[in-house]
N, CA and C atoms of all chains as a GROMACS GRO file, in nm:
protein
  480
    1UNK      N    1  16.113   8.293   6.538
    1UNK     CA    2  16.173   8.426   6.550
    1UNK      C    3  16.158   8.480   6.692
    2UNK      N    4  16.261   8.548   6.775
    2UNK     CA    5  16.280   8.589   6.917
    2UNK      C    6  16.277   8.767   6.852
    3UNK      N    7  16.167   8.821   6.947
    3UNK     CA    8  16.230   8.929   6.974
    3UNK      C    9  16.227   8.981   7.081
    4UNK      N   10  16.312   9.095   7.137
    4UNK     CA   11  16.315   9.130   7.230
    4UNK      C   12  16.279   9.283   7.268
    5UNK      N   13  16.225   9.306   7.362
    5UNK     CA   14  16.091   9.458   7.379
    5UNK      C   15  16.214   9.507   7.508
    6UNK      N   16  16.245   9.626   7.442
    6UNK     CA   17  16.319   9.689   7.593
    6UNK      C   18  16.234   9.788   7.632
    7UNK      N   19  16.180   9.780   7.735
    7UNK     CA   20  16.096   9.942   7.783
    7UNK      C   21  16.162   9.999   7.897
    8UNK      N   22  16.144  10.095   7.877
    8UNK     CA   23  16.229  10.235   7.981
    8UNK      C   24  16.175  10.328   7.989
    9UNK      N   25  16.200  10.393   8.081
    9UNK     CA   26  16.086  10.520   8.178
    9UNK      C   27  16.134  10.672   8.037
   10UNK      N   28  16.066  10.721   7.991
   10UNK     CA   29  16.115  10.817   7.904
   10UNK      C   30  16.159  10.875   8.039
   11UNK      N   31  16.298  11.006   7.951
   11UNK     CA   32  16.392  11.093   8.036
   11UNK      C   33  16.272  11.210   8.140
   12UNK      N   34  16.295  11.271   8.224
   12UNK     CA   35  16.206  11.312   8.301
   12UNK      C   36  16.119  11.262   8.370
   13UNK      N   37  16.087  11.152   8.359
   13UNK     CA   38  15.991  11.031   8.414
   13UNK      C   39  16.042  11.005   8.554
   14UNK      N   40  15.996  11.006   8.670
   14UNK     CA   41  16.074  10.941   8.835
   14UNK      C   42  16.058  10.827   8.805
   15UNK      N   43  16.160  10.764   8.854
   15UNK     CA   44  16.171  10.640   8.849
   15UNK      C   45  16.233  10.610   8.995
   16UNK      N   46  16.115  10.607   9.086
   16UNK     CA   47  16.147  10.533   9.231
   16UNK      C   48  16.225  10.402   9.284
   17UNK      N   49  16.180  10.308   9.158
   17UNK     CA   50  16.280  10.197   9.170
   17UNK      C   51  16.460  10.226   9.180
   18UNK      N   52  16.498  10.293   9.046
   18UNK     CA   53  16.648  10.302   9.025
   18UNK      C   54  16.648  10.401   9.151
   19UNK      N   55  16.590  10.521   9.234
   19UNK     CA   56  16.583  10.610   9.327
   19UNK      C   57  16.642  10.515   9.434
   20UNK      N   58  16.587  10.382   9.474
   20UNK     CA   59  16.560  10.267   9.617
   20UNK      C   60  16.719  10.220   9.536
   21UNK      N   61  16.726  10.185   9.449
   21UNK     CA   62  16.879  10.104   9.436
   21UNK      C   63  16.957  10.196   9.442
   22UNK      N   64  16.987  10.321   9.365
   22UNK     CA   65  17.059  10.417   9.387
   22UNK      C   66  17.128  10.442   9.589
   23UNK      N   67  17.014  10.430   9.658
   23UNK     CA   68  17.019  10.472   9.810
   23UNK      C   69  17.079  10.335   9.850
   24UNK      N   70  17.048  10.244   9.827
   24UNK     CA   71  17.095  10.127   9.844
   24UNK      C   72  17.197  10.071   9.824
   25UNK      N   73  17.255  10.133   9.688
   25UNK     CA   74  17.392  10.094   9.698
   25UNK      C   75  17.514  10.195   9.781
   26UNK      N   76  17.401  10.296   9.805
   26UNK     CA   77  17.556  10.387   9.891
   26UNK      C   78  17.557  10.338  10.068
   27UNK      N   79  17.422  10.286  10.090
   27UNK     CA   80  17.413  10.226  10.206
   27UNK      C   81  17.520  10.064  10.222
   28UNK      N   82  17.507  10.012  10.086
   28UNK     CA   83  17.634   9.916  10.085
   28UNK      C   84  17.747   9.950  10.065
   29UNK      N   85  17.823  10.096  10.044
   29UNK     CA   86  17.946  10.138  10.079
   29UNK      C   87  17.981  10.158   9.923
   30UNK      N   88  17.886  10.152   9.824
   30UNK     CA   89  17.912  10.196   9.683
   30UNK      C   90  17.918  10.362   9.637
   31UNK      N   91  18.052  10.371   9.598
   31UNK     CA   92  18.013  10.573   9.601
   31UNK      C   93  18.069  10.568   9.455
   32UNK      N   94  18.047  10.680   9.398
   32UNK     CA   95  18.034  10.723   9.266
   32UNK      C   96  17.947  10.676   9.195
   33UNK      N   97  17.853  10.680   9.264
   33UNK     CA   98  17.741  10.633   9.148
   33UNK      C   99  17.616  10.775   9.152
   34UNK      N  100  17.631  10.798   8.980
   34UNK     CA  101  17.527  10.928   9.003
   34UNK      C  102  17.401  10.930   8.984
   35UNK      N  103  17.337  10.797   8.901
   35UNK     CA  104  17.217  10.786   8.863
   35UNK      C  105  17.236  10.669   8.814
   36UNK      N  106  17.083  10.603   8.876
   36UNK     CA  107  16.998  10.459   8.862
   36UNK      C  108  16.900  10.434   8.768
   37UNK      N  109  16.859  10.404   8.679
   37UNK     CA  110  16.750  10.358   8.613
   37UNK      C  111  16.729  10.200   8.586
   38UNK      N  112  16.573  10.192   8.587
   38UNK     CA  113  16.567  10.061   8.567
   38UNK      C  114  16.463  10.056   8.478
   39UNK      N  115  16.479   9.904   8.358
   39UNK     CA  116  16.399   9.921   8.274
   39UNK      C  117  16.348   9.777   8.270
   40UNK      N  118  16.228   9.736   8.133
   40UNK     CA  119  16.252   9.573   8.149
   40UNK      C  120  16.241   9.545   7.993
   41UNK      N  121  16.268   9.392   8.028
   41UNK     CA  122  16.343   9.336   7.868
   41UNK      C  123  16.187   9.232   7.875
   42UNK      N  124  16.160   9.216   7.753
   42UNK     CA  125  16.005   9.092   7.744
   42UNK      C  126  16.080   9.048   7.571
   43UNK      N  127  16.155   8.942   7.650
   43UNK     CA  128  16.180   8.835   7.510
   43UNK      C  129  16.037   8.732   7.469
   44UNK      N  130  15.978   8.760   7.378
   44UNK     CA  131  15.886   8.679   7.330
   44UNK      C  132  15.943   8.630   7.209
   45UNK      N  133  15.908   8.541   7.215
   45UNK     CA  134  15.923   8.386   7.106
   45UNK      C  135  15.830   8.390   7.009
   46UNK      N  136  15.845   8.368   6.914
   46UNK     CA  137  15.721   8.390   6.808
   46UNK      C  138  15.744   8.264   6.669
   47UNK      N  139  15.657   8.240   6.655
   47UNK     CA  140  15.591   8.147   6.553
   47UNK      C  141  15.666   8.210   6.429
   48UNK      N  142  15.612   8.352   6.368
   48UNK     CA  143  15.612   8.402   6.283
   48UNK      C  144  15.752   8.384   6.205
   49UNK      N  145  15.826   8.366   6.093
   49UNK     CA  146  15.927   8.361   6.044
   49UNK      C  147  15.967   8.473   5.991
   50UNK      N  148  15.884   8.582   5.918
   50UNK     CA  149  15.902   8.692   5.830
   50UNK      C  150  15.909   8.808   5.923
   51UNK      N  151  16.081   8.853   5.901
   51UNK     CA  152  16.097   8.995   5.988
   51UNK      C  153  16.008   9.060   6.007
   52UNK      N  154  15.937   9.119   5.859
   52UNK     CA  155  15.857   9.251   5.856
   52UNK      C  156  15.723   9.233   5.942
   53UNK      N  157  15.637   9.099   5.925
   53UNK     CA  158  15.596   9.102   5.998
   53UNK      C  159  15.582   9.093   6.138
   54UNK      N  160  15.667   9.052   6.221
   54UNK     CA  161  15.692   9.017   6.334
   54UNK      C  162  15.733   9.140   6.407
   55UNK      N  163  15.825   9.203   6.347
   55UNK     CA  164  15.828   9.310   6.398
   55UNK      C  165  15.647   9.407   6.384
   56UNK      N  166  15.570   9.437   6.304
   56UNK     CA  167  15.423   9.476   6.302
   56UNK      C  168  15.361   9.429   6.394
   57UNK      N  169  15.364   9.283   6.430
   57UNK     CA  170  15.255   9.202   6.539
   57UNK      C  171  15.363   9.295   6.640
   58UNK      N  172  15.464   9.337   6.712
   58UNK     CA  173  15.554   9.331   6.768
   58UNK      C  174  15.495   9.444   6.836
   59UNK      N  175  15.540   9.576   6.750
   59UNK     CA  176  15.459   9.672   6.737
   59UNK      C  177  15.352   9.690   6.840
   60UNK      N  178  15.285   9.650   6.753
   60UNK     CA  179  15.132   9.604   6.789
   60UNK      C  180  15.106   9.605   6.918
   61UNK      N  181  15.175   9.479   6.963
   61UNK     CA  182  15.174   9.426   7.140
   61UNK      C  183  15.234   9.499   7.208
   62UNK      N  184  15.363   9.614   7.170
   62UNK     CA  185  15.386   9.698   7.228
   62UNK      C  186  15.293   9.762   7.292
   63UNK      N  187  15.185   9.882   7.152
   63UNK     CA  188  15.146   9.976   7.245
   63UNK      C  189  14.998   9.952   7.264
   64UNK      N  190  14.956   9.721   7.264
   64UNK     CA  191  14.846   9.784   7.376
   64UNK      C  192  14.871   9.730   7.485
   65UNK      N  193  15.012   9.628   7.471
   65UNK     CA  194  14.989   9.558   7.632
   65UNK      C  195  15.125   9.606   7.703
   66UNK      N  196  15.204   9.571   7.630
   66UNK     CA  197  15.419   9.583   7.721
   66UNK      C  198  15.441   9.720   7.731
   67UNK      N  199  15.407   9.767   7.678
   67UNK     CA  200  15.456   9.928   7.666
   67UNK      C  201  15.366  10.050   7.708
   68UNK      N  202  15.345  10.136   7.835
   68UNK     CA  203  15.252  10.262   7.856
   68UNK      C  204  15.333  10.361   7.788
   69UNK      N  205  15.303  10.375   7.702
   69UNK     CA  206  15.338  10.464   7.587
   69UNK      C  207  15.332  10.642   7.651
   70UNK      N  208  15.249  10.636   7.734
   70UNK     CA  209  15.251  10.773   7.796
   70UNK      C  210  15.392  10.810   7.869
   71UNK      N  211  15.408  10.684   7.935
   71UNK     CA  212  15.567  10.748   8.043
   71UNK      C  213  15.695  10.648   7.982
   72UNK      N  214  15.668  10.551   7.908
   72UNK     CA  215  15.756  10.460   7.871
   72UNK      C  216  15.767  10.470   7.710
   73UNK      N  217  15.915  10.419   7.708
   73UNK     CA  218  15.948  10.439   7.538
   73UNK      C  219  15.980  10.279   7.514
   74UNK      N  220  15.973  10.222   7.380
   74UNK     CA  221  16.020  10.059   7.368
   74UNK      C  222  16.114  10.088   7.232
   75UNK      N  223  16.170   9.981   7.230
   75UNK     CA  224  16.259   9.965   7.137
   75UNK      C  225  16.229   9.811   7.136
   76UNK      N  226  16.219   9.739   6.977
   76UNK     CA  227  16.229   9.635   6.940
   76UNK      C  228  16.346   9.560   6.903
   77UNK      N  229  16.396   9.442   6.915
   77UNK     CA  230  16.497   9.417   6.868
   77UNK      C  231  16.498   9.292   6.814
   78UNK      N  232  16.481   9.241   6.673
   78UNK     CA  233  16.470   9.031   6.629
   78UNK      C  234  16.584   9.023   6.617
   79UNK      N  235  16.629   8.877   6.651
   79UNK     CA  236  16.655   8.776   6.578
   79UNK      C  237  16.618   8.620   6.564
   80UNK      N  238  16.702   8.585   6.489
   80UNK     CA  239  16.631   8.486   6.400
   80UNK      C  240  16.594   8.346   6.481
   81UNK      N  241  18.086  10.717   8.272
   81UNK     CA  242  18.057  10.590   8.243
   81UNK      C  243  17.953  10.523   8.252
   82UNK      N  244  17.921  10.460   8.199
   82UNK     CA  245  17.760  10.356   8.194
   82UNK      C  246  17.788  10.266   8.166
   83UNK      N  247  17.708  10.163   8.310
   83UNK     CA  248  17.683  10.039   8.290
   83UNK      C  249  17.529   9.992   8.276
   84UNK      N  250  17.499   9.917   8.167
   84UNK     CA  251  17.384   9.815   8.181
   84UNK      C  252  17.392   9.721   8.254
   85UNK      N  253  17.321   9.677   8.346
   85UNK     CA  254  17.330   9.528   8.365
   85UNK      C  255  17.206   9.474   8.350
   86UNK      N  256  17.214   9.356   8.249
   86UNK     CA  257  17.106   9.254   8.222
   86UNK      C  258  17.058   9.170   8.366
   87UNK      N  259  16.940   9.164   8.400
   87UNK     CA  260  16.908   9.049   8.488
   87UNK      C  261  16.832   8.985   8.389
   88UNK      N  262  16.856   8.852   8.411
   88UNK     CA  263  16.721   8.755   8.366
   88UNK      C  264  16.705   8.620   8.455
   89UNK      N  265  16.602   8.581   8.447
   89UNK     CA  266  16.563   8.445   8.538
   89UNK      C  267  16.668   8.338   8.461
   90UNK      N  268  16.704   8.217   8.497
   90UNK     CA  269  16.745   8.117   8.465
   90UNK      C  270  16.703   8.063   8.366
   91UNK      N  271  16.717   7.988   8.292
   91UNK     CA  272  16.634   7.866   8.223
   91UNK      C  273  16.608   7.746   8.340
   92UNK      N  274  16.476   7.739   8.285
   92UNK     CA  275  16.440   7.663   8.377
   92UNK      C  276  16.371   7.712   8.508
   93UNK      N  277  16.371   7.805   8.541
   93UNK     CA  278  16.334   7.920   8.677
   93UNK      C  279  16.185   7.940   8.591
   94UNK      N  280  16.097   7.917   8.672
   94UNK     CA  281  15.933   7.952   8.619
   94UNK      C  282  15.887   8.118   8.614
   95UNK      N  283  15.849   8.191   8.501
   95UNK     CA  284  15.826   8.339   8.515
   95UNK      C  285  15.713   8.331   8.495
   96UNK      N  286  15.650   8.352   8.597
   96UNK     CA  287  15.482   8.381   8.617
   96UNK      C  288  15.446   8.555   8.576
   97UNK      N  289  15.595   8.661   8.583
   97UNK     CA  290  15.540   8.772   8.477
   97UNK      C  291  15.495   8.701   8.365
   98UNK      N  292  15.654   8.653   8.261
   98UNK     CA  293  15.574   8.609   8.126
   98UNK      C  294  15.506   8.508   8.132
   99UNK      N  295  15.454   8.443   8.203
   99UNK     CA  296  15.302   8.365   8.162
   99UNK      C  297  15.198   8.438   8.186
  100UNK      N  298  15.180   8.544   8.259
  100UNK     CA  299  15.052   8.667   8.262
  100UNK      C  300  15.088   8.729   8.134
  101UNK      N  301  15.193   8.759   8.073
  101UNK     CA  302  15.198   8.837   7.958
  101UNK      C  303  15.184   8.748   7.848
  102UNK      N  304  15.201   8.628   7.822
  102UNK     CA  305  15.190   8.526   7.729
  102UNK      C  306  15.001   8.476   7.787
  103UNK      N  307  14.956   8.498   7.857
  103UNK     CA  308  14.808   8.462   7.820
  103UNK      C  309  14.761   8.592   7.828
  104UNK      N  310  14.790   8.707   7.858
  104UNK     CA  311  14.728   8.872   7.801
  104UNK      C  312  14.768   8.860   7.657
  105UNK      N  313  14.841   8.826   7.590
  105UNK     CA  314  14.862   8.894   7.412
  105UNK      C  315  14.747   8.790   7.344
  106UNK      N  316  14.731   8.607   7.415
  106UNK     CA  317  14.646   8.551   7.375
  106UNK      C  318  14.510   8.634   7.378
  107UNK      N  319  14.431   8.661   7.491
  107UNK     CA  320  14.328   8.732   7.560
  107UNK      C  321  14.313   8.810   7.457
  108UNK      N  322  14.440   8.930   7.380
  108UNK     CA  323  14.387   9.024   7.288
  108UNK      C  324  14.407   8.991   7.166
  109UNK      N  325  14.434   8.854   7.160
  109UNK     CA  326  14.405   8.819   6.953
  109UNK      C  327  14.570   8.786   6.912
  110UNK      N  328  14.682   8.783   6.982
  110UNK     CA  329  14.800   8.741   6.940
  110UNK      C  330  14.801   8.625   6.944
  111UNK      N  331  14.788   8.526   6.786
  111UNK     CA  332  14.857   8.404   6.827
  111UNK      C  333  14.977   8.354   6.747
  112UNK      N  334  15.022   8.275   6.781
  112UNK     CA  335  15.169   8.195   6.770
  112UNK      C  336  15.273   8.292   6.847
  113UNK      N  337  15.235   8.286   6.949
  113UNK     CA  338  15.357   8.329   7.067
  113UNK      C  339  15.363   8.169   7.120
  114UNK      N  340  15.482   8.136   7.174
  114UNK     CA  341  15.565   8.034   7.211
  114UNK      C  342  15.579   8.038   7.340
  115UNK      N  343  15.641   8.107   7.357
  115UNK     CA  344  15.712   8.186   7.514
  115UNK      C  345  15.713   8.323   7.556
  116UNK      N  346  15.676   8.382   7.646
  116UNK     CA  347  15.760   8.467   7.676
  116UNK      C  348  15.780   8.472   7.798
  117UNK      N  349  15.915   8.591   7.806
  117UNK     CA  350  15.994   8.546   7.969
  117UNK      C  351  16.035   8.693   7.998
  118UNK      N  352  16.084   8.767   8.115
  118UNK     CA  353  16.065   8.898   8.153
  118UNK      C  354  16.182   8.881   8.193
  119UNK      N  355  16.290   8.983   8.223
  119UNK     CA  356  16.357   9.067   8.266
  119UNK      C  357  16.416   9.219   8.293
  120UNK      N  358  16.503   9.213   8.326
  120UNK     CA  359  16.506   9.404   8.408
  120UNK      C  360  16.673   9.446   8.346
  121UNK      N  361  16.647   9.540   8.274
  121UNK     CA  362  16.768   9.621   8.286
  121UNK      C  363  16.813   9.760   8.366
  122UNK      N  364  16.939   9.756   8.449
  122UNK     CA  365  16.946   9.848   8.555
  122UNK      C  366  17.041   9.920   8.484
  123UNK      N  367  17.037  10.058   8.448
  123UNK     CA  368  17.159  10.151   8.386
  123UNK      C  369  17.218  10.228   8.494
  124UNK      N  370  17.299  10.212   8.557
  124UNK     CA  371  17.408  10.262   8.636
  124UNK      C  372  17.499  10.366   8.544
  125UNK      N  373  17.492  10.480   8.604
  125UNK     CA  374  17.578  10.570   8.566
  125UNK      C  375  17.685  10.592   8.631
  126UNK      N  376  17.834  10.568   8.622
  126UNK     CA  377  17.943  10.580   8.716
  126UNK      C  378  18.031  10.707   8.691
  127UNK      N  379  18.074  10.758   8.798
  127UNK     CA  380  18.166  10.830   8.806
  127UNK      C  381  18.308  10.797   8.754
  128UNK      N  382  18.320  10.686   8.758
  128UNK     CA  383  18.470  10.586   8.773
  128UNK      C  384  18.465  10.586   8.587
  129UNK      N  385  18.589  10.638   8.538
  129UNK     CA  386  18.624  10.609   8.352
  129UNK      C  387  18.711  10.510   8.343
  130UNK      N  388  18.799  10.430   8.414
  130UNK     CA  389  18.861  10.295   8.412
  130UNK      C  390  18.782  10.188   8.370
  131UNK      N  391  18.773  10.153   8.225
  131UNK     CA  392  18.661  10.019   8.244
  131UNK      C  393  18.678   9.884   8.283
  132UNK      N  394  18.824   9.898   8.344
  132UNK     CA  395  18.830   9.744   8.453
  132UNK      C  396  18.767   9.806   8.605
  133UNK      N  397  18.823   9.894   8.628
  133UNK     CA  398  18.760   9.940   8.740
  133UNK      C  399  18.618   9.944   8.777
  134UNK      N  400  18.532  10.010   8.673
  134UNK     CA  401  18.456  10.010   8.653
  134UNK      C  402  18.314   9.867   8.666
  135UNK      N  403  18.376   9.796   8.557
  135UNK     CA  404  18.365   9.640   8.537
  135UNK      C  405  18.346   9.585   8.667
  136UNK      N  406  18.476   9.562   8.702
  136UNK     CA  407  18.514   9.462   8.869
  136UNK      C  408  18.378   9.562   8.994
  137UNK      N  409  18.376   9.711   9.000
  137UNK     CA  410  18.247   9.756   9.091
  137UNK      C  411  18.125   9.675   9.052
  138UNK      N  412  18.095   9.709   8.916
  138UNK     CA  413  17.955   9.644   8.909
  138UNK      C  414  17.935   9.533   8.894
  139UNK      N  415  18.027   9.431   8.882
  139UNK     CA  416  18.019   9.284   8.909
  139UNK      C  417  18.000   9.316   9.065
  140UNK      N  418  18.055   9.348   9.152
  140UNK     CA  419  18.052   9.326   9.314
  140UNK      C  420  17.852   9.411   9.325
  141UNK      N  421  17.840   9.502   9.276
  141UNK     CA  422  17.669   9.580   9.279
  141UNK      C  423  17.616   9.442   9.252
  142UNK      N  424  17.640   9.357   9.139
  142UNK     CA  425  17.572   9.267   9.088
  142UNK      C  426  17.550   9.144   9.171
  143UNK      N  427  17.658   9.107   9.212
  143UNK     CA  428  17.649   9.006   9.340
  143UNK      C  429  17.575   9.027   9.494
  144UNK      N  430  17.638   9.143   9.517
  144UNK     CA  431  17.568   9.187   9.646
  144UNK      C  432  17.402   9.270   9.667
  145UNK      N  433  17.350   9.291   9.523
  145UNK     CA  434  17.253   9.326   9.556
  145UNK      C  435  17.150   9.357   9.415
  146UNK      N  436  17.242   9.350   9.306
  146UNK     CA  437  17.153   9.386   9.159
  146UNK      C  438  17.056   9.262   9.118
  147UNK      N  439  17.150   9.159   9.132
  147UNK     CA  440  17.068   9.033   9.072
  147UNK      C  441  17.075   8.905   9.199
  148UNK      N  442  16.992   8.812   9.176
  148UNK     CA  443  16.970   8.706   9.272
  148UNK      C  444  17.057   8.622   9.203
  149UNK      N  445  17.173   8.550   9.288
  149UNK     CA  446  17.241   8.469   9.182
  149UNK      C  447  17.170   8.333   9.209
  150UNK      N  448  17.093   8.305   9.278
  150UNK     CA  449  17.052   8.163   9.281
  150UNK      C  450  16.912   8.164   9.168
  151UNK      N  451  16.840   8.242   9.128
  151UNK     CA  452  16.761   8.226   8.990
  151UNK      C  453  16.769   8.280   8.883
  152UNK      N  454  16.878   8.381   8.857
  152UNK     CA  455  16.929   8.493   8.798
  152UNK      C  456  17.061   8.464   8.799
  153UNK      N  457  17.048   8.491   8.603
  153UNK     CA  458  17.221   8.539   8.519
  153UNK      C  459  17.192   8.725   8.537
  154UNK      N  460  17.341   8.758   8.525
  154UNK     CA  461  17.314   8.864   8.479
  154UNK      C  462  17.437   8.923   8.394
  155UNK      N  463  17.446   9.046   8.272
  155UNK     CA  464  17.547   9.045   8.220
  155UNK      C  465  17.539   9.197   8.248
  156UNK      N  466  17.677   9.262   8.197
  156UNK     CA  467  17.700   9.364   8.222
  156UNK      C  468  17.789   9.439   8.106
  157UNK      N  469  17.752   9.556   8.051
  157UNK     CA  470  17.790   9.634   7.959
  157UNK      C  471  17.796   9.767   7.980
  158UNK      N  472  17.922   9.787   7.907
  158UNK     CA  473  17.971   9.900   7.969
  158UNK      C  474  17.985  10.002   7.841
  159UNK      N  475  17.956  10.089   7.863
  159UNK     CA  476  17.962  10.229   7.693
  159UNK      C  477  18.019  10.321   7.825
  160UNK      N  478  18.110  10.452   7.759
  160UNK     CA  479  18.172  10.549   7.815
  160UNK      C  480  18.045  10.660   7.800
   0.00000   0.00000   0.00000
């Protein structure tokens, strides 16, 4: 079973990175662009076969290792 | 308009993130993880509502500066 962990800066959060690409792309001659964010994806592979659980271990590893739960939000996503 | 764009490493391209994150979930008691592998999602917000228009810009963001095309795919999705 694959699932995949999206984490992203909750709304109000600075996010200096998308800030540096944002400046960056108008320095490459890119205009209309009003806002940058950047987030990250952690596809882990898993042993486990049973949705319910996998998503729980999933969980789990979210909020003590992939995810700072203080400034960042995750979303889980399996498949098979 | 909003674009996602997916980066991810190659297959085959070595991710020394997910091997620090695949021996941290070991370290805290996760086992039967397989793999895991890291990537970045960049949400671009555009001014531009044409979604070929749209499309064809952030393929050119994507080439010239979002993703590395020599270790890096990247895909791109677009919601209004």
């Amino acid at each position: 079973m694959k699932a995949k962990v999206h984490v992203t800066l909750k709304r109000g959060v600075l996010d200096p990175q998308g800030k540096a690409i944002e400046h960056a792309l108008g320095t490459l001659g890119f205009t209309g662009v009003d806002d940058v964010r950047v987030g990250k994806v952690i596809e882990v592979e898993l042993q486990e076969t049973d949705a319910a659980a996998a998503r729980k271990s999933v969980e789990e590893m979210c909020r003590k290792l992939l995810a700072n739960t203080v400034i960042e939000d995750y979303a889980i996503e399996l498949t098979a």
